[in-house]
C-alpha positions as CSV (number, residue, x, y, z in Angstrom):
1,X,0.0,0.0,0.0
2,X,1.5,3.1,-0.8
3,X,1.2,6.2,1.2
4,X,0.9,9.6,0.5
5,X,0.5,12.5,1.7
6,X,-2.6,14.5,0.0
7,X,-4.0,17.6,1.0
8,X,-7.5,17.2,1.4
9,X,-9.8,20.1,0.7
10,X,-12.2,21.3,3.1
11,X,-14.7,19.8,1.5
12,X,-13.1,16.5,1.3
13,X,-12.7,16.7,5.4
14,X,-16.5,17.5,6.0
15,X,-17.4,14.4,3.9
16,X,-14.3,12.1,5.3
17,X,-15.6,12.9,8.6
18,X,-19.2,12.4,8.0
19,X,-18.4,9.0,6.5
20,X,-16.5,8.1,9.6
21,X,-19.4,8.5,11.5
22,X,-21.5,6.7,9.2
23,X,-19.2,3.7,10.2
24,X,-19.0,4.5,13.5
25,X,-15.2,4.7,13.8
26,X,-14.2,6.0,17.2
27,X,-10.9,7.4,18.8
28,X,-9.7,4.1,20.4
29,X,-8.0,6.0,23.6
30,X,-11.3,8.2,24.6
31,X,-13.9,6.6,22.5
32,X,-14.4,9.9,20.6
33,X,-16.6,9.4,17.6
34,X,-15.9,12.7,16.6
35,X,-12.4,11.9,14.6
36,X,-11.2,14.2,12.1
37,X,-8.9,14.1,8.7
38,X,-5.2,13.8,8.6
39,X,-3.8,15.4,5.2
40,X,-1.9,11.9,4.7
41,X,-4.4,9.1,2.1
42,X,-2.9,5.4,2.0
43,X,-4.0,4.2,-1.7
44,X,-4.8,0.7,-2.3
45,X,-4.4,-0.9,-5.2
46,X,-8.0,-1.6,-6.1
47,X,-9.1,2.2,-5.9
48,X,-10.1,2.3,-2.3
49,X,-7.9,4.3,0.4
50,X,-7.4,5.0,4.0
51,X,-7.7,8.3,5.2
52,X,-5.3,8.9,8.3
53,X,-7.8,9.8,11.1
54,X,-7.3,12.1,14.5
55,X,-8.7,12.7,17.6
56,X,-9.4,16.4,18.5
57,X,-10.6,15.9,21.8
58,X,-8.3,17.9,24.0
59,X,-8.2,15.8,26.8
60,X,-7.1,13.0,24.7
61,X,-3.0,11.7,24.5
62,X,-4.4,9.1,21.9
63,X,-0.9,8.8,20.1
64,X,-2.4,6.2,17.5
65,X,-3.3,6.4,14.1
66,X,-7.0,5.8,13.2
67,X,-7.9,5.1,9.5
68,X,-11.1,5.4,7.7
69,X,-11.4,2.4,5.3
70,X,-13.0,3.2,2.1
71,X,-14.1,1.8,-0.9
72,X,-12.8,2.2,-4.5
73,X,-16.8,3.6,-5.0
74,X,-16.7,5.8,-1.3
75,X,-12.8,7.2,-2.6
76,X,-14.2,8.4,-6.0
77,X,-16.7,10.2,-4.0
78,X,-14.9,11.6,-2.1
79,X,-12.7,12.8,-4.9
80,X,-10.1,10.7,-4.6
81,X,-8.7,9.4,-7.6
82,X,-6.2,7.0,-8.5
83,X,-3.5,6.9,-10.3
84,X,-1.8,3.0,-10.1
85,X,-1.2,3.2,-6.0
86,X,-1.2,7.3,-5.5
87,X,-4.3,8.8,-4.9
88,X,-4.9,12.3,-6.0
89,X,-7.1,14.8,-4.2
90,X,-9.5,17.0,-6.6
């Protein structure tokens, strides 16, 4: 899997985070299910990607990444577009 770092618009973030919600992911440290966008995408090779997730609670030393797992269809909506194993952010 390759990763790279992509900067995500804000309009990318709004929908990465809603869609982390969707699928319930939660900050494993506090249990947060408010995690937000890292600008740094790990491309797979069938279209999908992970976007690198955070925890903005401030009374949280979670030190761990978080990923949002999406699929090649849930990456093109989001606007993520591959190109072999490096996503691009439109």
């Amino acid at each position: 899997m390759a990763r790279l770092k992509a900067w995500l618009s804000d309009k990318q973030k709004r929908r990465a985070t809603r869609i982390a919600r969707e699928k319930g992911l939660t900050c494993p440290e506090c249990g947060s299910s408010e995690p937000v966008p890292k600008d740094e995408v790990q491309a797979h090779p069938d279209g999908g990607a992970n976007v690198l997730m955070r925890c903005e609670e401030k009374e949280c030393t979670n030190t761990s990444e978080m990923a949002l797992v999406l699929s090649p269809k849930e990456a093109k909506a989001l606007g993520l577009h591959t190109l072999g194993e490096r996503p691009e952010a439109r």
